[in-house]
C-alpha positions as CSV (number, residue, x, y, z in Angstrom):
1,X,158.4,83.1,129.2
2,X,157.0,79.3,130.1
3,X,160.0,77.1,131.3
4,X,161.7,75.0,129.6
5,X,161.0,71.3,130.4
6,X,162.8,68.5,128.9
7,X,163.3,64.6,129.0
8,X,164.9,61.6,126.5
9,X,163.0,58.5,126.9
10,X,165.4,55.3,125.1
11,X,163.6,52.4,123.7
12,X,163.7,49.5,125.9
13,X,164.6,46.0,125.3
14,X,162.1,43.5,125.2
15,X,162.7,39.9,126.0
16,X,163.0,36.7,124.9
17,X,161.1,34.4,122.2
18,X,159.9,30.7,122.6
19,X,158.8,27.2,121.4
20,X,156.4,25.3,118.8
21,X,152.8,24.1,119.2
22,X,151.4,25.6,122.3
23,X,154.8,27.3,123.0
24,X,157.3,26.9,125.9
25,X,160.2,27.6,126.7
26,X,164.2,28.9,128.2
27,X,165.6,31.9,126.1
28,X,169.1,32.6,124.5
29,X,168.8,36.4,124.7
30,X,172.0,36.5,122.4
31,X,169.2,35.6,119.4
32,X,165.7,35.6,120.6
33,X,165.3,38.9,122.3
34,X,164.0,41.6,119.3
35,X,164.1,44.5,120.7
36,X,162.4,48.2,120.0
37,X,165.4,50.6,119.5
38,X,163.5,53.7,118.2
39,X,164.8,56.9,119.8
40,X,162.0,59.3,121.4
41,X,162.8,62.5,123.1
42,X,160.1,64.9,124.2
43,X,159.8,68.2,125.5
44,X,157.7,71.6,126.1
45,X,157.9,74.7,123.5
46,X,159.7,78.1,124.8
47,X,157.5,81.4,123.7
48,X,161.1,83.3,123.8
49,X,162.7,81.5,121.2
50,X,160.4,83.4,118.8
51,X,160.8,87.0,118.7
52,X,158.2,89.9,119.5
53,X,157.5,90.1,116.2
54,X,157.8,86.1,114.8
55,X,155.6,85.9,117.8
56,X,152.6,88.2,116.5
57,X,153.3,86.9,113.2
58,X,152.6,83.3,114.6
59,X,149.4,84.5,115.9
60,X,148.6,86.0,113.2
61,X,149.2,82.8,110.9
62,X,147.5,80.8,113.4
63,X,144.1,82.6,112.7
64,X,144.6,82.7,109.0
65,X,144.9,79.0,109.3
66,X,141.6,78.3,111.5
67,X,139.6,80.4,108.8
68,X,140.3,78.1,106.2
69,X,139.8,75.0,108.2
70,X,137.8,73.2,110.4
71,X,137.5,72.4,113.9
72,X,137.8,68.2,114.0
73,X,139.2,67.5,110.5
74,X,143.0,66.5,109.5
75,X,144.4,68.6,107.0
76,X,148.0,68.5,105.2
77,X,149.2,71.9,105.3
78,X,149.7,73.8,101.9
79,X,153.1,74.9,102.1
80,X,153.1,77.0,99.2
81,X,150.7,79.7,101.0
82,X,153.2,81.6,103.1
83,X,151.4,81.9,106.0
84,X,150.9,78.1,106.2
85,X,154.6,77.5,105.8
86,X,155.8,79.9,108.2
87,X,153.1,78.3,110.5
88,X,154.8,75.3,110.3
89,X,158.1,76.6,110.6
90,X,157.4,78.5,113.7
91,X,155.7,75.6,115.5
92,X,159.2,73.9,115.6
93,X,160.9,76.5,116.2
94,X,158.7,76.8,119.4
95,X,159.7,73.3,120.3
96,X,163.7,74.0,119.8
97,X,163.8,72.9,116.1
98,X,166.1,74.7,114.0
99,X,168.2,73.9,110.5
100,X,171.4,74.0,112.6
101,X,170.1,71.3,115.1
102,X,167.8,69.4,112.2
103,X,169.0,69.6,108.9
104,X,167.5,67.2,107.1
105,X,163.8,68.0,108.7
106,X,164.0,71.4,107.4
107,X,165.1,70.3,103.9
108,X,162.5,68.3,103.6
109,X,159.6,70.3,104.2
110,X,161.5,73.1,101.9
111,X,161.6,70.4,99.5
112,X,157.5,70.1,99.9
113,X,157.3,73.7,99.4
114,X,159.0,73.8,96.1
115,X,157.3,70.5,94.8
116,X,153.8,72.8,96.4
117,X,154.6,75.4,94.3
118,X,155.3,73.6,91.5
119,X,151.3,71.7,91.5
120,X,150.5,75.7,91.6
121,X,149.3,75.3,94.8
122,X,147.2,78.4,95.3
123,X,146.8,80.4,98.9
124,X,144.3,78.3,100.9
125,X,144.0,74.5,101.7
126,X,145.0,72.1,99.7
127,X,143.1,71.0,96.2
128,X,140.5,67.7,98.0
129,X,142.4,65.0,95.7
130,X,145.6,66.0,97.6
131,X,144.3,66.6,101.3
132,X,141.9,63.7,101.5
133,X,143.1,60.6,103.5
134,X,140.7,58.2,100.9
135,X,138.0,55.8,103.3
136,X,139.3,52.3,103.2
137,X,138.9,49.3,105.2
138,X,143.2,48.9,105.5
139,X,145.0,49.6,108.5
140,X,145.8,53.8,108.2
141,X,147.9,55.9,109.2
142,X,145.9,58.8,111.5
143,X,146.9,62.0,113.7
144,X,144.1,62.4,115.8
145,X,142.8,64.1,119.6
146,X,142.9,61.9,121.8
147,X,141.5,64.3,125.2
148,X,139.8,67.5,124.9
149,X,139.1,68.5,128.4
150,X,138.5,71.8,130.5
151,X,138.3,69.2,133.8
152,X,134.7,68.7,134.0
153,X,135.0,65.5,135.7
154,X,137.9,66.3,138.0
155,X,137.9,68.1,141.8
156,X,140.3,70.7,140.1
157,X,139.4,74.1,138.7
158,X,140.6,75.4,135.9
159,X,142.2,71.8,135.0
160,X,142.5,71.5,131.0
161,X,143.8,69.1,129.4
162,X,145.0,68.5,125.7
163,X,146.1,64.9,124.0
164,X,147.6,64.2,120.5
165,X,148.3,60.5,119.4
166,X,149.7,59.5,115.9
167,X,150.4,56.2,114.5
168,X,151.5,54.7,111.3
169,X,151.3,51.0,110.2
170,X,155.1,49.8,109.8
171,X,156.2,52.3,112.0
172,X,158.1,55.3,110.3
173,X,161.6,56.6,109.7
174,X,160.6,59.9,111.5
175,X,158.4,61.2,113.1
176,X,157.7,65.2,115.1
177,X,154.5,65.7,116.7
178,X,153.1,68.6,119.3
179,X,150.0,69.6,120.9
180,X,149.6,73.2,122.3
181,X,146.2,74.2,124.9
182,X,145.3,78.1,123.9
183,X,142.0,79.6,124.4
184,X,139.9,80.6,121.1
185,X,142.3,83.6,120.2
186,X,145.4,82.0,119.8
187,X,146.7,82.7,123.6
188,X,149.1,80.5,124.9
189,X,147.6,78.6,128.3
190,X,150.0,75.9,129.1
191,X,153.4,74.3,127.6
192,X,153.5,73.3,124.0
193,X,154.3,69.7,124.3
194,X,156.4,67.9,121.1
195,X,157.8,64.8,120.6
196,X,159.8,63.1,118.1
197,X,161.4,59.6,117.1
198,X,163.4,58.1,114.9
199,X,162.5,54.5,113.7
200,X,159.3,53.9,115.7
201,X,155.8,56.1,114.6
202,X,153.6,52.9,116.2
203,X,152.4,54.4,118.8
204,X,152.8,58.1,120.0
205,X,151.4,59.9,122.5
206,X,151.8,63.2,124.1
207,X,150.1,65.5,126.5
208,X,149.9,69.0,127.8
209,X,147.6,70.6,130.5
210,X,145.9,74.0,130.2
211,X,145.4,76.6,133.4
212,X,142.0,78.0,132.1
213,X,142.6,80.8,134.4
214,X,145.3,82.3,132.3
215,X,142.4,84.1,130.0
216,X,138.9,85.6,130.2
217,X,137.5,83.6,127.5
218,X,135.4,80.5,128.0
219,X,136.2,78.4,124.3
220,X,139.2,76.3,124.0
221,X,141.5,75.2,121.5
222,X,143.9,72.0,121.2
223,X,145.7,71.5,118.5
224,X,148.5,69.7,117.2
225,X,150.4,69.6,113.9
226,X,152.7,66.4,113.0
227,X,155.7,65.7,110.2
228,X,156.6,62.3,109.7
229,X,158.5,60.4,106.9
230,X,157.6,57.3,106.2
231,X,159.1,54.5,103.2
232,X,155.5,54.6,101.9
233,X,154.4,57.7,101.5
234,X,157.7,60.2,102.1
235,X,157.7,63.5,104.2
236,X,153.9,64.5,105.0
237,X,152.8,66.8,107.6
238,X,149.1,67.6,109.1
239,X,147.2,69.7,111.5
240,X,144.2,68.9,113.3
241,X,142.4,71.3,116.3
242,X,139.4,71.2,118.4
243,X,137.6,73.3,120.2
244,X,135.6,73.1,123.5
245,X,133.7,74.9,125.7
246,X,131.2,78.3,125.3
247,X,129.2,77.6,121.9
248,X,126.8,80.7,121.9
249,X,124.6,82.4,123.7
250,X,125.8,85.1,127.3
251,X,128.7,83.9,129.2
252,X,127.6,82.7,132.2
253,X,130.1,81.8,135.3
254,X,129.2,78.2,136.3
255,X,131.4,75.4,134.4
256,X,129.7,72.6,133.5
257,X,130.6,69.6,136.3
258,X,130.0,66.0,134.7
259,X,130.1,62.4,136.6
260,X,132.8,60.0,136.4
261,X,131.7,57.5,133.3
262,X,129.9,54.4,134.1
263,X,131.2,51.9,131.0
264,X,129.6,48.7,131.4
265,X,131.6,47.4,128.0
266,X,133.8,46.5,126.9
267,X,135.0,44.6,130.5
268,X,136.8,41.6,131.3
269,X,134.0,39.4,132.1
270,X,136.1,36.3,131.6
271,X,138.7,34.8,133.3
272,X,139.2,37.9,135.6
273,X,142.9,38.4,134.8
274,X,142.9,42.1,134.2
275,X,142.8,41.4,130.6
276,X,139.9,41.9,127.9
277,X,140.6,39.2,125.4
278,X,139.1,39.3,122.0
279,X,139.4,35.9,120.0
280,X,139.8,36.1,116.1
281,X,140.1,32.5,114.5
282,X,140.7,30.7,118.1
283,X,138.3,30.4,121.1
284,X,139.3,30.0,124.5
285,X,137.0,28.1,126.9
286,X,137.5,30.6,129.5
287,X,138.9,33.8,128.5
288,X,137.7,34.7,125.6
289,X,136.0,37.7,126.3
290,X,134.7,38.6,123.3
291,X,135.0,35.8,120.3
292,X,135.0,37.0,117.0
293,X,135.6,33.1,115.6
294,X,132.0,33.5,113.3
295,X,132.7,36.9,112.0
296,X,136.6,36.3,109.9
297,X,136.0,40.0,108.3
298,X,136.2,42.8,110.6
299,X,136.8,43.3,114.5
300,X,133.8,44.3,116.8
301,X,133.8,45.3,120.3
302,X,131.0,46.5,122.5
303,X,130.9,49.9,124.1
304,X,127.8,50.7,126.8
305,X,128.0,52.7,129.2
306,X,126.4,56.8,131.1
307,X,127.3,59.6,132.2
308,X,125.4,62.5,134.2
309,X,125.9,65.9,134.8
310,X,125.8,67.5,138.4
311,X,125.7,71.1,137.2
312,X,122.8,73.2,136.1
313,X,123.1,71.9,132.6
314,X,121.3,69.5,130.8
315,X,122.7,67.5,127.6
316,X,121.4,69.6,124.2
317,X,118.9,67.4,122.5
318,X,118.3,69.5,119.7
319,X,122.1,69.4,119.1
320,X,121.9,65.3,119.3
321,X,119.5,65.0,117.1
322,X,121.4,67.6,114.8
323,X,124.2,64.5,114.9
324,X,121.5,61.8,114.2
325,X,119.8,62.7,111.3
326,X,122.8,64.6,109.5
327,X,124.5,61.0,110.2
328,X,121.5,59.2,108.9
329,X,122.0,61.4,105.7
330,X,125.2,60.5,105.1
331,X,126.6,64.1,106.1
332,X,129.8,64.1,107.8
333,X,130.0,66.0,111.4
334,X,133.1,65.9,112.7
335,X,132.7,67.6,115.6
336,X,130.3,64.4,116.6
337,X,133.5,62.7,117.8
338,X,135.4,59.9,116.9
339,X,136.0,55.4,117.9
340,X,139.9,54.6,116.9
341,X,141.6,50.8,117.3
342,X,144.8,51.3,117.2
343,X,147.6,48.4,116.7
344,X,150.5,49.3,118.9
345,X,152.6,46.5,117.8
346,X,152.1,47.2,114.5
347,X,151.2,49.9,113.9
348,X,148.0,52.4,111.9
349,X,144.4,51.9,112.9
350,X,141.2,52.0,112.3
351,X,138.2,53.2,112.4
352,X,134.8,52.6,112.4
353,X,133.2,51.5,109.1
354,X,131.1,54.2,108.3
355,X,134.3,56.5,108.0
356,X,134.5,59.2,105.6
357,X,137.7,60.2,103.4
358,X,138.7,62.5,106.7
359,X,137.1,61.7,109.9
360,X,134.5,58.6,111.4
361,X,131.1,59.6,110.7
362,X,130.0,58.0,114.1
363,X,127.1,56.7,113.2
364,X,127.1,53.4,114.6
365,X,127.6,55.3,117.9
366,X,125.1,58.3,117.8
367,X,121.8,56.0,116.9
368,X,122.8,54.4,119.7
369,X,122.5,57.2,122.1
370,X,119.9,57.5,125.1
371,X,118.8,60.6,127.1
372,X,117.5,60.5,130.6
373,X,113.9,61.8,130.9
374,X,115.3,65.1,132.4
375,X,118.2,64.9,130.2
376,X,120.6,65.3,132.6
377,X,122.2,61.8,132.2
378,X,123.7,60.6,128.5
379,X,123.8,57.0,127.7
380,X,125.5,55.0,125.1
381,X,124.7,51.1,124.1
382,X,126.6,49.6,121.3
383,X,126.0,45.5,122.2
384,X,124.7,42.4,120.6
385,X,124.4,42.5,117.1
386,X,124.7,46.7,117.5
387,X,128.2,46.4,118.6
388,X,130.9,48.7,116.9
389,X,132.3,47.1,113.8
390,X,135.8,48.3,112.8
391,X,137.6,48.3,109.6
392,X,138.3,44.9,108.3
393,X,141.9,45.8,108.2
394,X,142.4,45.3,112.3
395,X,141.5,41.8,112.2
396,X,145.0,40.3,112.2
397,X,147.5,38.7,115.0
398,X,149.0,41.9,116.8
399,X,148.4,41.4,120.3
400,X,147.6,44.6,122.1
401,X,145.6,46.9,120.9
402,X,144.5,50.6,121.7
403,X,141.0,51.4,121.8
404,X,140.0,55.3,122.0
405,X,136.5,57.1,122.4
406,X,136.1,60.5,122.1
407,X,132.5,61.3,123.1
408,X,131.8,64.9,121.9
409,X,128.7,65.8,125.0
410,X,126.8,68.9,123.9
411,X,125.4,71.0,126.8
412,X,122.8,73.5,127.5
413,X,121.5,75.8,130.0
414,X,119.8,79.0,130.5
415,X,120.3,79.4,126.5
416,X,123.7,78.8,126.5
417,X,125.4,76.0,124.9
418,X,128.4,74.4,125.7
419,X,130.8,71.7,124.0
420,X,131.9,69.0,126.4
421,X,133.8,66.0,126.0
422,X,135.2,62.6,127.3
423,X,137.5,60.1,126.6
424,X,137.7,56.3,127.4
425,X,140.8,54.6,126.5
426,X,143.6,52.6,127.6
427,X,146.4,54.0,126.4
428,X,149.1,54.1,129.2
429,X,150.9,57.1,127.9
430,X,147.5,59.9,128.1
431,X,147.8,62.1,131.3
432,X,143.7,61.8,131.9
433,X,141.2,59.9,130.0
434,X,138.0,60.3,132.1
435,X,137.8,56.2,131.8
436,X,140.5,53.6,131.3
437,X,139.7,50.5,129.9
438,X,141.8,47.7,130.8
439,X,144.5,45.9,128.2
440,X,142.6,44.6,125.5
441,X,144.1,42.2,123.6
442,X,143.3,41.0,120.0
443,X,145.5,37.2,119.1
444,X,145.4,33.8,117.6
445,X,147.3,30.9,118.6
446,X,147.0,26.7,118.6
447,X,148.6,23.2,117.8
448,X,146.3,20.6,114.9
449,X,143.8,17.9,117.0
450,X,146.1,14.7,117.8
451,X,148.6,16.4,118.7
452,X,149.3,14.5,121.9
453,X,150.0,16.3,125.0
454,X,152.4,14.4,128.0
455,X,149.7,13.7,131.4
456,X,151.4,14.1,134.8
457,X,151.6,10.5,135.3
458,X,153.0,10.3,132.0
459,X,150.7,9.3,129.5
460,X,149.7,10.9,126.6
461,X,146.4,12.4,125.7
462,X,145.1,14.1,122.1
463,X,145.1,17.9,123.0
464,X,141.5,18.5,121.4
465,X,140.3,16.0,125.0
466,X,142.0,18.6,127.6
467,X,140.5,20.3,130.0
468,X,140.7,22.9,132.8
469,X,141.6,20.8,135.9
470,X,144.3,18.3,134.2
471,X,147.4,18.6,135.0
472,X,150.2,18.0,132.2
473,X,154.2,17.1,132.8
474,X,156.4,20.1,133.0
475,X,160.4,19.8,132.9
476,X,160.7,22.4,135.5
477,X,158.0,21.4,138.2
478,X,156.0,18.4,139.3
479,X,153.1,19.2,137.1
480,X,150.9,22.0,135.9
481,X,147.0,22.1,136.1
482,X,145.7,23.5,132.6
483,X,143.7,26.4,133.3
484,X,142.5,27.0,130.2
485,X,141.5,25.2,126.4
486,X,141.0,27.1,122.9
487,X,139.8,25.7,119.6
488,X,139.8,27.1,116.4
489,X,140.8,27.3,112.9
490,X,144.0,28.2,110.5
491,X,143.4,29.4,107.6
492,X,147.3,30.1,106.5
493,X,150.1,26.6,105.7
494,X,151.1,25.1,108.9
495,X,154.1,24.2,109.5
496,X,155.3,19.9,109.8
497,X,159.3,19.5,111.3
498,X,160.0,15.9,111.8
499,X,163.1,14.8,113.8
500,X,165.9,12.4,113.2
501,X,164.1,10.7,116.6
502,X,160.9,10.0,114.4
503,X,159.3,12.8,115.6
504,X,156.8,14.9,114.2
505,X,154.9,17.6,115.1
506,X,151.8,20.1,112.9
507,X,151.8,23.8,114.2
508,X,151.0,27.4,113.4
509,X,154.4,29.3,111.6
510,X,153.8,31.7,115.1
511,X,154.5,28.8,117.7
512,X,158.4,29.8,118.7
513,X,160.6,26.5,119.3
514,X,163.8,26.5,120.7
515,X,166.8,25.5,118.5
516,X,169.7,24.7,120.4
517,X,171.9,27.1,118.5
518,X,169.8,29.9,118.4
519,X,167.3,30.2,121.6
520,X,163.4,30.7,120.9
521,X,162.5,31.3,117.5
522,X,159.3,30.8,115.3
523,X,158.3,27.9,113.6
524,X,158.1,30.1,110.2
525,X,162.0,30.5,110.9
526,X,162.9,26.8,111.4
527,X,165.1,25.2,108.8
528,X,166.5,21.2,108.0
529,X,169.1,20.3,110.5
530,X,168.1,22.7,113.5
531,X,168.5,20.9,116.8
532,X,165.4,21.1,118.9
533,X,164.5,20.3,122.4
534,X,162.7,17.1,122.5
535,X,161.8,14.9,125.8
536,X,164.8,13.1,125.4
537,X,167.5,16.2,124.6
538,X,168.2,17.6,120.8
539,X,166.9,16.7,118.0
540,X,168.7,17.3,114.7
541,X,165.4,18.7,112.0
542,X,165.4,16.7,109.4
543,X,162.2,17.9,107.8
544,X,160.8,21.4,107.7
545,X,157.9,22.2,105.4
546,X,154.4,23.8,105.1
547,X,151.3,21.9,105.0
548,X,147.5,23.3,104.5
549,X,145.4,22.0,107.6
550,X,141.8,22.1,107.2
551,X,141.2,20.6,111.1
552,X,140.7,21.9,114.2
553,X,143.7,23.5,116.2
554,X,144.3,23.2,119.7
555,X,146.1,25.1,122.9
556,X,146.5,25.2,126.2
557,X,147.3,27.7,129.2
558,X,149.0,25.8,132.4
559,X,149.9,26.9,135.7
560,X,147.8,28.1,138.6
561,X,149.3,31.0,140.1
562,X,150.6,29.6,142.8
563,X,152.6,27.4,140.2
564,X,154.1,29.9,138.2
565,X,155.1,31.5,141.1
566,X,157.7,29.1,141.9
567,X,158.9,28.7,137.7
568,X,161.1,31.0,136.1
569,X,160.5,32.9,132.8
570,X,158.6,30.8,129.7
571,X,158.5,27.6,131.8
572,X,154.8,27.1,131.7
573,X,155.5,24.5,129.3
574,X,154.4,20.9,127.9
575,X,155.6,18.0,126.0
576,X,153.8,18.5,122.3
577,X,154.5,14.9,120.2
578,X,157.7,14.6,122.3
579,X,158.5,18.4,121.5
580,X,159.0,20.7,124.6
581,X,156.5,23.7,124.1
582,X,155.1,26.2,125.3
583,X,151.3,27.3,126.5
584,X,148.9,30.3,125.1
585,X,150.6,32.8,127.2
586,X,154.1,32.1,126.0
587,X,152.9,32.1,122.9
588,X,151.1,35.8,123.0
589,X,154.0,36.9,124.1
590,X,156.0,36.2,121.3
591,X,153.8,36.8,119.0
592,X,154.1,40.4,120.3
593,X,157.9,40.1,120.1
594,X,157.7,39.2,116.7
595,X,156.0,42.5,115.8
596,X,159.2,44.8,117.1
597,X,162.0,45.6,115.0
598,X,165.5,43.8,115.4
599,X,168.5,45.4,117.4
600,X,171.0,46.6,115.2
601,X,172.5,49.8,115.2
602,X,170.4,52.9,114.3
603,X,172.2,54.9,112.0
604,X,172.5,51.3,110.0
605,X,168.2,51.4,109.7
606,X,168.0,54.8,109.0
607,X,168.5,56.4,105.7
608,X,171.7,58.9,105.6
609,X,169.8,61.8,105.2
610,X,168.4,61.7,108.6
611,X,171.7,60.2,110.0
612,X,172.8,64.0,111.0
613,X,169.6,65.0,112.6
614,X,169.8,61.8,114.5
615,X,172.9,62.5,116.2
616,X,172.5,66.4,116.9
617,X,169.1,64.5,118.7
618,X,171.8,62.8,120.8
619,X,173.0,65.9,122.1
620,X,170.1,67.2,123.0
621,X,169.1,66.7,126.8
C-alpha cells in the first residue's frame, strides 16, 4: 500500500483596494479588501481502499478506456458504458471519495448516468456533438498536462514527473481533479495526487512524481480525470492521458539525457523588474515589454529559444516533418503538443488560434522549428511578425497571466524512437517545469491628457508632459521621482466626479479612489455624495457620471526604490486635479483585487446541494 499523504490549503486574504486616475492610496480593510475564500484541500490516492478485486477491475477498465481513446485529447467520459462509470467511480474512491463523505458529488454524476442513458448513449465514447469542446476565439474552459517528464533534464535517475492543470472562466462551484504516473500497463508508480475546491476553479494545479524504477517497461502514462460543476455548463467530467517514452523499435538501456532550455523569449527586456509586461490599449515608456497597443484583437507573445541533447540520440526528423506537413494539411496531431494562456484572475484560457474543436493544432509553433546540422540540438523561433497569436478572447484587463508550453521532442537512435518532452511555464504551483518564465503580466491603466499632476515645488503640470526624472508631491514623503510614463487609449465611458470644492477629475471606471466611508474603491463604484480625499481633506461627490473620451490617457509610476522603501502600503501616490491618487502599480494591483470574489461566508455562495459535501470537506484533515 502507498501512504497516505494529506494537506488543507485555506484561501488567503488579499489586501486592500485604492484611488482614481493614476491611483493612490491608504486602505480601510473593513471594505476594500476582496478577498479569495475558495476552499482547496489536496491529497495522494490509497491503492487499499479498493479491494483485490475493485482493484483488477480498475485496471481492467483503465485499458478498456485507453482503447477507445487517444493519447493527448480531452474526452467527457460516457457514463452510460459501465466500465467508464465505474472508472470514474473508482478514481475517487482511490483519492478517499465516497457517498458517505460526498453526497452530493456522487449524485451528480449518477444523475449524468441516467440523463446518459437516457440520449442512448451506446458502450464507447461519446457521440462527437457531445464530446467536442467547439474551437472558438472566447476564453474556455480546459483540463490539460501541464509536465510529462521521465527526468531527462534533471541529475536524478528514474525522476518522473506528472502535472494536471484545469481552469474555468468565472471560477466554478466545484471542482475534483487528479493526476496518477503508471507505466504503459496500468501499474501504479507513484501517489495519485487529487485536489478539490469549492468556489474557486481559476487556477488549479497539481502534481505527482513517478519512480520509473518501480517497472520494467520503458513507456509512460499520465493521466488525469476532472469533475467540476460550474453555473454555465452544470456537472461535467473529462479525462485526458499522455504517454512518453519507448515509441518502437528494441529496448535499449540508455535514457535519453536533454540540456537545460535556452529561451531567449519571452524575457523581461524592459525595466528589469522581474516582470514581463505586455501592454494592451496603454504603453509604458519603459516597461512595456511587449506592446500590443496596434494589434486591439488578440494577444501575442514571442517564444524562441533550444535545446540539445547530450545522449546518443538525435531529435527524429522524419517524425518533425510528420508534425509539419500533417499541420500544414489541416490534420490535427495531438501528440505535437500544446501553447496555453491562462487567466488566473479570471479565469479559462486560451489557446493558440489555429485550435481545433479538442486540442491546439500547433502550427504556428512547428513551422517554426529548426534542427541543428547533426540534429542533436532543437530550436524554436516564434518572433516579429511570426510571434504566437492567441485567441482573441485573452485580450482583456486581468493582470497575471499563465503561459504554458508543452514541447512534445521526438527522439531517435539506433532505430529506436523515443517521445520526450518539456515544459516552460510560470506557474508557481508545478513541481518541475524544465524552464520558468518569469510573471508575465497582461493590464491597462491611465488618467485623460490635462489632467494636471502636483510638481514637488508645487506647481502643476498636464500629465501627457511627464517624464522619468520629475519628481511629483506626495502626502507621505518629500517627493517622488516618476520612474515611469504610459500613453494610450480607452475605448469603454470614462468616468467624470466633480466635487462640491469645484473639482473635477476624467478617469478609467478601474482607477480605485478612496471614499472616506468606505476605503479604496473603483471609480465604476463611486456614487453622488461620496466624500473623497482631495489636497485640502474630503470632498462631498456631487457629480458622478460616464463620459466617452476619444483622447489620449495618461499614467504614471513614482518612487525609486529607495523611496518606497521608507512609504508604507499604496503611498506611491500624487495629487490628480486636486484628487489624491494613486500610480500604475497601485493601480495593477487593484485591478487584480477587483477580479477575486468578495468575503462572505461560503455556505451563503454555494448552492445547498453542495452545502453537505462542503462541511464533511471540513472534517477531513
Amino acid at each position: 500500500m502507498l501512504p497516505m499523504r494529506r494537506f488543507v490549503v485555506m484561501g488567503a486574504a488579499i489586501a486592500g483596494a485604492c484611488f482614481g486616475p493614476l491611483t493612490g492610496c491608504s486602505s480601510n480593510p473593513q471594505e476594500s479588501m476582496p478577498e479569495f475564500v475558495g476552499r482547496n484541500q489536496q491529497g495522494v490516492g490509497e491503492p487499499g481502499r479498493l479491494t483485490r478485486a475493485e482493484w483488477s477491475t480498475y485496471l481492467s477498465d483503465q485499458k478498456y478506456l485507453h482503447s477507445i481513446a487517444r493519447p493527448d485529447v480531452r474526452i467527457r467520459l460516457n457514463l452510460a458504458d459501465a466500465p467508464q462509470y465505474r472508472f470514474a467511480l473508482s478514481r475517487l474512491k482511490l483519492a478517499g471519495k465516497t457517498p458517505d463523505n460526498s453526497p452530493y458529488l456522487f449524485k451528480a454524476l449518477e444523475q449524468r448516468r441516467l440523463d446518459h442513458i437516457a440520449k442512448g448513449y451506446q458502450p464507447g465514447l461519446l457521440p462527437k456533438a457531445a464530446t467536442s469542446q467547439e474551437g472558438t476565439a472566447e476564453i474556455q474552459e480546459m483540463h490539460l498536462i501541464e509536465e510529462a517528464s521521465v527526468g531527462e533534464t534533471t541529475p536524478t535517475a528514474n525522476d518522473g514527473t506528472g502535472t494536471a492543470a484545469t481552469t474555468f472562466p468565472g471560477g466554478s462551484i466545484y471542482t475534483y481533479v487528479d493526476v496518477s504516473y503508471t507505466d504503459a500497463s496500468g501499474a501504479a508508480l507513484g501517489d495519485l495526487a487529487w485536489s478539490e475546491e469549492f468556489d474557486g476553479g481559476r487556477k488549479l494545479t497539481i502534481n505527482t512524481q513517478g519512480n520509473l524504477a518501480l517497472t520494467s517497461q520503458r513507456r509512460y502514462r499520465i493521466s488525469s480525470y476532472k469533475v467540476e460543476e460550474s453555473a454555465a455548463e452544470g456537472v461535467q467530467d473529462s479525462y485526458i492521458y499522455t504517454e512518453v517514452g519507448l515509441n518502437g523499435g528494441p529496448a535499449v538501456n540508455e535514457a535519453p539525457r536533454l540540456t537545460a532550455p535556452t529561451v531567449l523569449a519571452p524575457l523581461d527586456v524592459a525595466f528589469n523588474d522581474n516582470v514581463i509586461s505586455v501592454c494592451l490599449n496603454r504603453t509604458w515608456t519603459q516597461d512595456c515589454d511587449y506592446d500590443l497597443t496596434g494589434n486591439p484583437q488578440s494577444v501575442t507573445l514571442p517564444l524562441k529559444g533550444s535545446i540539445s541533447i547530450t545522449s546518443s540520440h538525435v531529435f527524429d526528423s522524419t517524425e518533425i516533418d510528420r508534425f509539419k506537413t500533417n499541420l500544414g494539411m489541416g490534420i490535427a496531431v495531438p501528440e505535437a503538443g500544446h501553447l496555453k494562456l491562462i487567466l488566473t484572475n479570471a479565469g479559462g484560457g486560451c489557446d493558440v488560434t489555429d485550435g481545433t474543436t479538442l486540442v491546439a493544432k500547433m502550427g504556428q509553433f512547428w513551422n517554426r522549428v529548426t534542427l541543428s546540422p547533426d540534429k542533436k540540438t532543437f530550436s524554436w523561433d516564434l518572433t516579429g511578425g511570426n510571434a504566437a497569436f492567441f485567441d482573441d478572447g485573452c485580450r482583456q484587463v486581468q493582470d497575471e497571466v499563465k503561459l504554458t508550453a508543452f514541447i512534445t521532442l521526438p527522439l531517435i537512435s539506433a532505430g529506436t524512437t523515443y517521445r520526450s518532452s518539456i515544459t516552460l511555464s510560470n506557474d508557481p504551483a508545478a513541481l518541475r517545469p524544465d524552464y520558468v518564465f518569469k510573471k508575465i503580466t497582461v493590464t491597462n491603466s491611465c488618467l485623460a491628457a490635462g489632467t494636471e499632476i502636483e510638481l514637488a515645488e508645487g506647481k502643476p503640470a498636464a500629465i501627457e508632459t511627464l517624464k522619468a526624472g520629475d519628481h511629483v508631491t506626495n502626502p507621505f514623503a518629500p517627493s517622488l521621482t516618476v520612474m515611469d510614463t504610459a500613453v494610450g487609449t480607452e475605448t469603454t465611458p470614462m468616468v467624470r466626479i466633480r466635487s462640491e470644492s469645484g473639482r473635477s477629475l476624467l478617469m478609467t471606471e478601474m482607477h480605485p479612489i478612496q471614499v472616506a466611508a468606505r476605503g479604496m474603491v473603483q471609480a465604476r463604484e463611486l456614487k453622488k455624495g461620496d466624500l473623497v480625499m482631495t489636497k485640502t481633506g474630503p470632498s462631498k461627490l456631487v457629480e458622478v457620471r460616464r463620459e466617452a473620451f476619444t483622447g489620449k490617457v495618461y499614467n504614471v509610476k513614482v518612487g525609486t526604490k529607495a523611496e518606497q522603501s521608507a512609504l508604507g502600503e499604496d503611498q506611491t501616490a500624487v495629487y490628480a486635479n486636486g484628487f489624491l491618487v494613486g500610480d500604475g502599480q497601485i493601480q495593477k494591483k487593484y485591478e487584480s483585487i477587483a477580479q477575486q470574489p468578495r468575503t462572505g461566508d461560503m455556505l451563503a455562495r454555494l448552492p445547498s446541494r453542495w452545502h453537505r459535501d462542503y462541511q464533511l470537506s471540513l472534517q477531513r484533515r
